[in-house]
C-alpha positions as CSV (number, residue, x, y, z in Angstrom):
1,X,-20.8,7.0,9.3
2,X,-22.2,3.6,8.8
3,X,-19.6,1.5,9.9
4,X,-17.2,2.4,13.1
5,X,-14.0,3.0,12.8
6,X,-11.3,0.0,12.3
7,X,-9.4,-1.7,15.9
8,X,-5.9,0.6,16.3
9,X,-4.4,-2.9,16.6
10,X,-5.2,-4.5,12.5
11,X,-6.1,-0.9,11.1
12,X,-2.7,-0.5,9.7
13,X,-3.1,-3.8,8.0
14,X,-6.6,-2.9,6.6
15,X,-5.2,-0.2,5.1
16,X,-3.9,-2.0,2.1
17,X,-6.8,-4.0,1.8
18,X,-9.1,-1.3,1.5
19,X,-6.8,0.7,-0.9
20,X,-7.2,-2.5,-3.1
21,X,-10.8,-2.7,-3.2
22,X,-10.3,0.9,-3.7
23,X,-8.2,-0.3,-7.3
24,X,-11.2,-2.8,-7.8
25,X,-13.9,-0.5,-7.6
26,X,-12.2,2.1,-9.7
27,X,-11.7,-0.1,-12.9
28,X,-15.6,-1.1,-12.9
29,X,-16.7,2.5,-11.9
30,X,-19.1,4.3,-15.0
31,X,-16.0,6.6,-15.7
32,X,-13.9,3.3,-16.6
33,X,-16.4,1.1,-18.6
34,X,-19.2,4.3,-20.1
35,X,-17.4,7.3,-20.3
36,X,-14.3,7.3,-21.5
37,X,-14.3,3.8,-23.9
38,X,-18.0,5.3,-25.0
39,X,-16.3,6.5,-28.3
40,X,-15.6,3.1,-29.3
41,X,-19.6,2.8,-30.1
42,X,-19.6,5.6,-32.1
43,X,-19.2,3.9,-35.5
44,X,-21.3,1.3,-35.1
45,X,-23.7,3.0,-33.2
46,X,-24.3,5.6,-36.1
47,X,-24.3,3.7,-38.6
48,X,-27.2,1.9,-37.6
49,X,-29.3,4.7,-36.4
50,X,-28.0,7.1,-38.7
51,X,-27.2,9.7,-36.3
52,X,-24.2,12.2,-36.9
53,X,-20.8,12.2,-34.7
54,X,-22.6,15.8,-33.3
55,X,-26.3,13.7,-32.2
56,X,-23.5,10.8,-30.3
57,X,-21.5,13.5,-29.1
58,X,-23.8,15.2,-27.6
59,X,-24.6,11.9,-25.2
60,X,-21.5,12.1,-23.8
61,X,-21.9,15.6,-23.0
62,X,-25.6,14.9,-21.3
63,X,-23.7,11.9,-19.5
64,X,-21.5,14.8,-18.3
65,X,-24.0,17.0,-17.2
66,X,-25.7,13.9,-15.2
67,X,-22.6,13.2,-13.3
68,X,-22.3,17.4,-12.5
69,X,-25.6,16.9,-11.0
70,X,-25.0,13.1,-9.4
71,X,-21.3,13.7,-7.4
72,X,-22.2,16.4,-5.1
73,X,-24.8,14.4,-4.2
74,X,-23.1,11.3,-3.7
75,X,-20.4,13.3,-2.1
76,X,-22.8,14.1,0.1
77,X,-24.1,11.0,0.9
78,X,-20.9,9.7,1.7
79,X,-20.3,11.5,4.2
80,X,-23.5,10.9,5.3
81,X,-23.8,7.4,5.1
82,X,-20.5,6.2,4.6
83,X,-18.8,5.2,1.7
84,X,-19.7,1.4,1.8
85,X,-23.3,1.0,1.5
86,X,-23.5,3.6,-1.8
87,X,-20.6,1.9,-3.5
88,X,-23.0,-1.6,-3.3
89,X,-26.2,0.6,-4.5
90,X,-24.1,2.4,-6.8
91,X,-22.8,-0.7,-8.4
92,X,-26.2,-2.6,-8.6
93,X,-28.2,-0.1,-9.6
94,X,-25.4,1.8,-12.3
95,X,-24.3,-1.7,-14.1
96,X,-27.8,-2.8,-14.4
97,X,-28.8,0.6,-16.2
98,X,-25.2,-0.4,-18.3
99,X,-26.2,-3.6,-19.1
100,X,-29.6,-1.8,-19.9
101,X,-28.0,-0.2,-22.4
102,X,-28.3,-3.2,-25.2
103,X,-31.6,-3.0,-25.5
104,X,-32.3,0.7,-26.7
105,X,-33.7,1.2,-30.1
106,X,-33.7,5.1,-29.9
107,X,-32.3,8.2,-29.2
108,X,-34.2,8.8,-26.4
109,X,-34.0,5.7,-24.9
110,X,-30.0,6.0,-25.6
111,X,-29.8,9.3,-23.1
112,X,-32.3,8.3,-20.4
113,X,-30.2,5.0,-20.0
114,X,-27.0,6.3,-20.2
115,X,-28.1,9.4,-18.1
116,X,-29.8,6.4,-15.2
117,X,-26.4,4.7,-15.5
118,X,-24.1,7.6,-14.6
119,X,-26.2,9.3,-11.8
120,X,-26.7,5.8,-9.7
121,X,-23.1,4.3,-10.8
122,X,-21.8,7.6,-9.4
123,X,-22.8,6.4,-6.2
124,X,-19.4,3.9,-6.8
125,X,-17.1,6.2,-8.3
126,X,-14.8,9.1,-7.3
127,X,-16.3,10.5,-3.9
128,X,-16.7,7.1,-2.3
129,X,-13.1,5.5,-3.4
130,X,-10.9,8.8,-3.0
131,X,-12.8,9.6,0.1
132,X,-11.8,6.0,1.7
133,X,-8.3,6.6,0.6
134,X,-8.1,9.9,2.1
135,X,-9.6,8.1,5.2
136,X,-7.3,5.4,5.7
137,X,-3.7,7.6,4.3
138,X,-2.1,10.7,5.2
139,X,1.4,10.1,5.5
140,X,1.1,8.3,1.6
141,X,-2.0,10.0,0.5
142,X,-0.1,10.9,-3.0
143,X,1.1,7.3,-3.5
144,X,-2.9,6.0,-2.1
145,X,-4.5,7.4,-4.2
146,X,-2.4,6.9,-7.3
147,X,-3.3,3.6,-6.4
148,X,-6.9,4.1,-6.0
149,X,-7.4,5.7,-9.4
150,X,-4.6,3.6,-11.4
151,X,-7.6,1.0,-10.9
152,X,-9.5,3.0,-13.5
153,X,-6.7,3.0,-15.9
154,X,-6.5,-0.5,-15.4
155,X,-10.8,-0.7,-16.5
156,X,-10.3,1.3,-19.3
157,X,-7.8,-0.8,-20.7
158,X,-9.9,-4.0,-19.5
159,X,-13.0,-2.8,-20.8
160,X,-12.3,-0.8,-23.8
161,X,-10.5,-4.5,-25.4
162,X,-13.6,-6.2,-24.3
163,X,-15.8,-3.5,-26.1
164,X,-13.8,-4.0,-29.2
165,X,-13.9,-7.5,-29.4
166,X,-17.3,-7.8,-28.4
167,X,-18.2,-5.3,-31.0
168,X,-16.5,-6.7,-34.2
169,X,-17.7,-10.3,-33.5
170,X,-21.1,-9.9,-31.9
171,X,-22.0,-6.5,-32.0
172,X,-22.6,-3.4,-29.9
173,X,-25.5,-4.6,-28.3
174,X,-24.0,-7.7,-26.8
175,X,-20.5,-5.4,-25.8
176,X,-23.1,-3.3,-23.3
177,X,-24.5,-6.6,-22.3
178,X,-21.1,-8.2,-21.5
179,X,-19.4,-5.0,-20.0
180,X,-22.0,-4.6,-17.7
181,X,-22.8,-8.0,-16.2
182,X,-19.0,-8.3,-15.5
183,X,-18.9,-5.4,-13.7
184,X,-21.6,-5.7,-11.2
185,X,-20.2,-8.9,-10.2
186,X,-16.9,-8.1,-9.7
187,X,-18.1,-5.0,-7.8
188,X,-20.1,-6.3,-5.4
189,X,-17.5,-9.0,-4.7
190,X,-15.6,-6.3,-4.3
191,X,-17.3,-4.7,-1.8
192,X,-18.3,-8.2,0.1
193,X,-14.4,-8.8,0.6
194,X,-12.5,-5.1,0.6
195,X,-14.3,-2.6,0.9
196,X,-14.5,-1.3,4.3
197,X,-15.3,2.4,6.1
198,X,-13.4,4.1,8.3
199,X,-15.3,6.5,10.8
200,X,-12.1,6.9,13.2
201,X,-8.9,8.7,13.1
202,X,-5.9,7.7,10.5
203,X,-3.9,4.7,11.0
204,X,-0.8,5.4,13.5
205,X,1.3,4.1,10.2
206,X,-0.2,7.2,8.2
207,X,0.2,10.1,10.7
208,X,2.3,13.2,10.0
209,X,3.1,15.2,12.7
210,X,0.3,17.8,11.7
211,X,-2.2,14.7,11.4
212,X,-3.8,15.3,14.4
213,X,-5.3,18.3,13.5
214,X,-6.2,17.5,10.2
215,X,-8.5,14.5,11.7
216,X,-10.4,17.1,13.7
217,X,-10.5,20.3,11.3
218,X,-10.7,21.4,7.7
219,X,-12.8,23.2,5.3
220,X,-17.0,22.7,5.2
221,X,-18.5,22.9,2.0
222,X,-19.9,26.3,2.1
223,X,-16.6,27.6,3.6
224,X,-14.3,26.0,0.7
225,X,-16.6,27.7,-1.9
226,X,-16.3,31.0,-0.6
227,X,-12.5,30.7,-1.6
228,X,-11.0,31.7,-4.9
229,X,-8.4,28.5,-4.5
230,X,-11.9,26.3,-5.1
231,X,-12.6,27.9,-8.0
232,X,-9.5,28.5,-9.6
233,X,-8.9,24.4,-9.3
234,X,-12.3,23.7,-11.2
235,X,-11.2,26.4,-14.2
236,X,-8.0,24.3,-14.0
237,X,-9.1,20.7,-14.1
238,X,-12.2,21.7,-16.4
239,X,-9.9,22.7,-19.1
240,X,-7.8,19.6,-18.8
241,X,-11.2,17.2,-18.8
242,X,-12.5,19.1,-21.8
243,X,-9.4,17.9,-23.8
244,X,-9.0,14.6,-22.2
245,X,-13.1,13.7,-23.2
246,X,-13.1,15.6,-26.0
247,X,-10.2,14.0,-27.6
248,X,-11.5,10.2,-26.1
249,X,-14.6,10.3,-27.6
250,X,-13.7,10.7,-31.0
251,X,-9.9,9.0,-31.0
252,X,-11.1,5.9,-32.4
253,X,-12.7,7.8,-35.4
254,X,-10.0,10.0,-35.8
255,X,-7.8,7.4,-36.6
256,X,-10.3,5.1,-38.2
257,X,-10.4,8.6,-40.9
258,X,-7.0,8.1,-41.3
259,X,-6.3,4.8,-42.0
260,X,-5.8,2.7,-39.2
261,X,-6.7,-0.9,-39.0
262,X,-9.1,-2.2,-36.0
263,X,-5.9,-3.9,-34.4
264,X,-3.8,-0.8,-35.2
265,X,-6.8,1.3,-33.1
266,X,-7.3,-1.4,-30.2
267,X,-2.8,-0.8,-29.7
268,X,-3.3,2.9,-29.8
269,X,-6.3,2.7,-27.3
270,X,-4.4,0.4,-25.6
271,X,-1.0,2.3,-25.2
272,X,-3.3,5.3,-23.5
273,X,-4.6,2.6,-21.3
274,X,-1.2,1.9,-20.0
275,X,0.1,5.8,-20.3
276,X,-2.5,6.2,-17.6
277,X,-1.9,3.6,-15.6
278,X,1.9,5.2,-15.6
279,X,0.1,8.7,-15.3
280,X,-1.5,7.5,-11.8
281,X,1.4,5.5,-10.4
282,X,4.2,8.7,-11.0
283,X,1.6,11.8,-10.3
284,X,1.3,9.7,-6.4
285,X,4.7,9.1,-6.3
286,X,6.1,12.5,-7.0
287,X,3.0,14.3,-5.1
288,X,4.2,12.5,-2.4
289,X,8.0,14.8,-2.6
290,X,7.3,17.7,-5.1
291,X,5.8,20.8,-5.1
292,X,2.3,19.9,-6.9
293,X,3.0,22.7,-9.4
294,X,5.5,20.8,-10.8
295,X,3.8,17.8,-11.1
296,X,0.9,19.3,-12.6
297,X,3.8,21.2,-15.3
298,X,5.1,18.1,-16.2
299,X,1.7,16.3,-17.5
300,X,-0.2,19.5,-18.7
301,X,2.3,20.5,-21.1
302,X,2.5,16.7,-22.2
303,X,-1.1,17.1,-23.2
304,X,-0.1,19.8,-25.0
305,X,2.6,17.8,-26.9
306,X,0.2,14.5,-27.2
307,X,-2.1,16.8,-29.6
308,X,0.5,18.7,-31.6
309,X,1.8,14.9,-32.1
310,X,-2.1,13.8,-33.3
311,X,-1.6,16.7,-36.4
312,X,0.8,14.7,-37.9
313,X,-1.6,11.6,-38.7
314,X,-0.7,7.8,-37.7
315,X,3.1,8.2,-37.2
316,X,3.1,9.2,-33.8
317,X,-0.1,8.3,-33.2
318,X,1.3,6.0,-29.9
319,X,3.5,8.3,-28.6
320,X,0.3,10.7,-28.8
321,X,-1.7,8.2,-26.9
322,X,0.9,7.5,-24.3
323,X,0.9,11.1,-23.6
324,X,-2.5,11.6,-23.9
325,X,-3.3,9.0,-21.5
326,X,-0.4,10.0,-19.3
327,X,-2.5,13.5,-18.5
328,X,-5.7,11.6,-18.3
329,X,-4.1,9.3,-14.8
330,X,-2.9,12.5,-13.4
331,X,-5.7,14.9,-13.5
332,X,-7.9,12.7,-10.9
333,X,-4.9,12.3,-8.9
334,X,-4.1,16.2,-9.0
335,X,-7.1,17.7,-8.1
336,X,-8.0,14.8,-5.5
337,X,-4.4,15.5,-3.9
338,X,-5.1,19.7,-3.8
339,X,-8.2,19.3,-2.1
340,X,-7.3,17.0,0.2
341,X,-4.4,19.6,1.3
342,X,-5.9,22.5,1.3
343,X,-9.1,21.6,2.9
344,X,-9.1,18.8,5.2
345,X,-10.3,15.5,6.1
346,X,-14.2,17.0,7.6
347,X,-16.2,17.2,4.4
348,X,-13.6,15.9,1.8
349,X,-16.3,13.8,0.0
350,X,-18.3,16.2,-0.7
351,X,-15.8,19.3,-1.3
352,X,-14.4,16.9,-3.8
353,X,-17.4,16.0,-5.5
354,X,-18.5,19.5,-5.9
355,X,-15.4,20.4,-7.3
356,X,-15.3,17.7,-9.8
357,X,-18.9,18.4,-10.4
358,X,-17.5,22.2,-12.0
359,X,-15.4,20.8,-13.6
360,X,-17.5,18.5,-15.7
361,X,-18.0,21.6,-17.6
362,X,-15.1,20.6,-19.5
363,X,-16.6,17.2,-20.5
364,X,-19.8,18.6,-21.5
365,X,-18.2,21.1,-23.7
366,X,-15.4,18.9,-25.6
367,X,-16.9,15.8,-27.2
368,X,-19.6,18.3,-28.8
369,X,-16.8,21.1,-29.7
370,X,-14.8,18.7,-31.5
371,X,-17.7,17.0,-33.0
372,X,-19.1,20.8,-34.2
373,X,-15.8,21.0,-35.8
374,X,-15.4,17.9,-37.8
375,X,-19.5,18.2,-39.3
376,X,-18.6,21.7,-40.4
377,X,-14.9,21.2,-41.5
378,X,-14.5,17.1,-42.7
379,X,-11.7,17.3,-40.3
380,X,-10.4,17.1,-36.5
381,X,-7.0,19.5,-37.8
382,X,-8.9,22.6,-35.9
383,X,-10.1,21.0,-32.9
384,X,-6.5,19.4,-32.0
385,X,-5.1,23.0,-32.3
386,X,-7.6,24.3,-29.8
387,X,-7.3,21.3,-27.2
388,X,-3.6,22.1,-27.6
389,X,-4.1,25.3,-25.7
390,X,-6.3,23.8,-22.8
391,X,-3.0,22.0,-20.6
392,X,-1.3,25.5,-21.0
393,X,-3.9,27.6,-19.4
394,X,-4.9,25.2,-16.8
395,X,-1.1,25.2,-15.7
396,X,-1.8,29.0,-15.6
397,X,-4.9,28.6,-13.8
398,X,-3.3,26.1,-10.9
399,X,-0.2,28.5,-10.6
400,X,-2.6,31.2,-9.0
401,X,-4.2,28.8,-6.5
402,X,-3.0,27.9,-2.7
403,X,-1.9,24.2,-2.6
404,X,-2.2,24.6,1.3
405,X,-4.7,26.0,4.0
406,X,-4.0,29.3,4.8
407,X,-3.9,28.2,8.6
408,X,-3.4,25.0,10.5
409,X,-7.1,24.4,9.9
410,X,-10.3,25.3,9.7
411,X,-13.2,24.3,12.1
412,X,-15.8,22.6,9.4
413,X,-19.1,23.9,10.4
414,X,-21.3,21.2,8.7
């Protein structure tokens, strides 16, 4: 690791600190200010370059399939390197594509930008931050990193109203301009004052009686792939991210197409903002005393609900998106809470990444699915039915899998 492990006598104190710059870095990570609030340029955006929802779509998909390719690497490299050092490359080098972003004049340019912004801002996303949580937590690993990701409920809400507003008054252009330039500062004050590694063994505040072997032992990569609990958590989680992006990217037209007024959409988008924040902070909090089957039960099948709710136009349009948004905060938190458990401390950043990685699937297939549907049929009706059935055979899916190692542990071999 870069950095040496944190004094025994202020490392319980650090703890906290680090979880917050944990919350920072999360709200100005790509997923929080590109990929999920990217459907709110989707209007303007194609009606200037006269591109279909399908040709937009589609970016988010290749956005997607860059981050499939980017995490197990920077999974990698954190474990490497340590967490600290990529989260400040990953933050200069991804917001400055972001802020990039304003000046494209093309498709092409559109999808190499986007594409440059997602594999170096991975660098500062999900492996890093849920690997320093898992670092610095045990005992409260549910409730840490609840925490760590209710940071990028907390971006999407910040940086989806910015977007909007920048949008209607000065145009998309100047929203990627803005978005960006405010995230690469606050991130690397972030990581000046917060963010900090830790190359020893747990605090003494977080250890369970079984923490000492979980410092030492756990899952390698190569040996975590070779069981079918890996794989039947990246079926699982792909079908809940295929819903979750699918339905994100084209919310705001959804109910643009049926009425809604641009304050109308910005409460909507807002109110999912929040149900995730809510998501995050109860999925840590009950993961830290329920069976994880339960907790995943009780968000999957309001997913499922969120979309039946969608079918019936504006009326319970909030409700929907407090649902919606609910599923979206727990997901992250669910699958970064099963690997942890199952395989260890050793090569969490990467086993993580990789899984996460699979199950991008999901987000490359949705936005484009949905998008296929509306070009051919005027209308989102068919595509909300099929998202409907995603939650329910995820919930399936997890219900075969081992939330626990099979033994006390594993010796990682690399």
């Amino acid at each position: 690791m870069a950095a040496g492990g944190a004094q025994a006598g202020d490392a319980g104190a650090r703890r906290w600190s680090v979880l917050l710059g944990c919350f920072i870095g999360m709200g100005v990570a790509m997923p929080a200010i590109l990929l999920v609030p990217m459907g709110l340029f989707l209007k303007s955006m194609t009606a200037e370059f006269g591109w279909s929802r399908t040709v937009f779509s589609s970016v988010t998909s290749t956005m997607s399939l860059f981050g499939a390719i980017s995490l197990p690497i920077a999974g990698y490299l954190v474990d490497r390197y340590g967490a600290r050092r990529l989260i400040a490359v990953g933050t200069v080098l991804g917001c400055g594509s972001y802020a990039a972003l304003a000046s494209v004049h093309g498709y092409a340019a559109f999808v190499a930008i986007t594409g440059l912004a997602v594999m170096t801002g991975n660098l500062a996303s999900y492996p890093a931050f849920m690997s320093l949580a898992q670092r610095w937590f045990d005992k409260r690993l549910g409730l840490a990193l609840a925490i760590a990701s209710t940071g990028l409920a907390v971006g999407i809400g910040a940086a989806s109203f910015l977007i909007t507003r920048m949008i209607e008054r000065h145009g998309w252009r100047d929203a990627f301009l803005a978005v960006g330039l405010s995230a690469l500062v606050i991130g690397l004050g972030n990581v000046v004052a917060l963010v900090r590694d830790n190359a020893g063994p747990v605090p003494e505040a977080e250890r369970r009686e079984t923490t000492g072997s979980v410092d030492r032992e756990g899952s390698s990569l190569g040996q975590a792939l070779e069981t079918g609990d890996f794989w039947l958590y990246a079926a699982s989680f792909s079908l809940v991210i295929l819903a979750v992006v699918g339905c994100n990217v084209h919310l705001p037209a959804l109910l643009s197409d049926r009425g809604a007024s641009p304050g109308q959409l910005a409460s909507i988008v807002a109110i999912g903002a929040v149900g995730s924040l809510l998501g995050r902070l109860f999925t840590g909090a009950l993961l830290d005393r329920f069976p994880v089957r339960g907790v995943a039960a009780l968000f999957f099948l309001g997913q499922a609900v969120g979309f039946w709710l969608l079918l019936d136009g504006l009326r319970w349009a909030a409700l929907a998106g407090l649902l919606l948004g609910a599923v979206q905060g727990a997901e992250i938190d669910l699958l970064g809470y099963v690997v942890a458990r199952r395989f260890g401390r050793v090569a969490y950043a990467r086993i993580y990444g990789t899984c996460f990685a699979v199950t991008l699937i999901g987000a490359i297939i949705g936005p484009v699915a949905m998008a296929t549907i509306f070009d051919r049929t005027g209308s989102y009706h068919a595509g909300l039915l099929l998202f409907s059935l995603s939650p329910l055979l995820a919930l399936g899916l997890l219900w075969l899998a081992r939330v626990t190692p099979r033994s006390s542990g594993t010796l990682a071999t690399n």
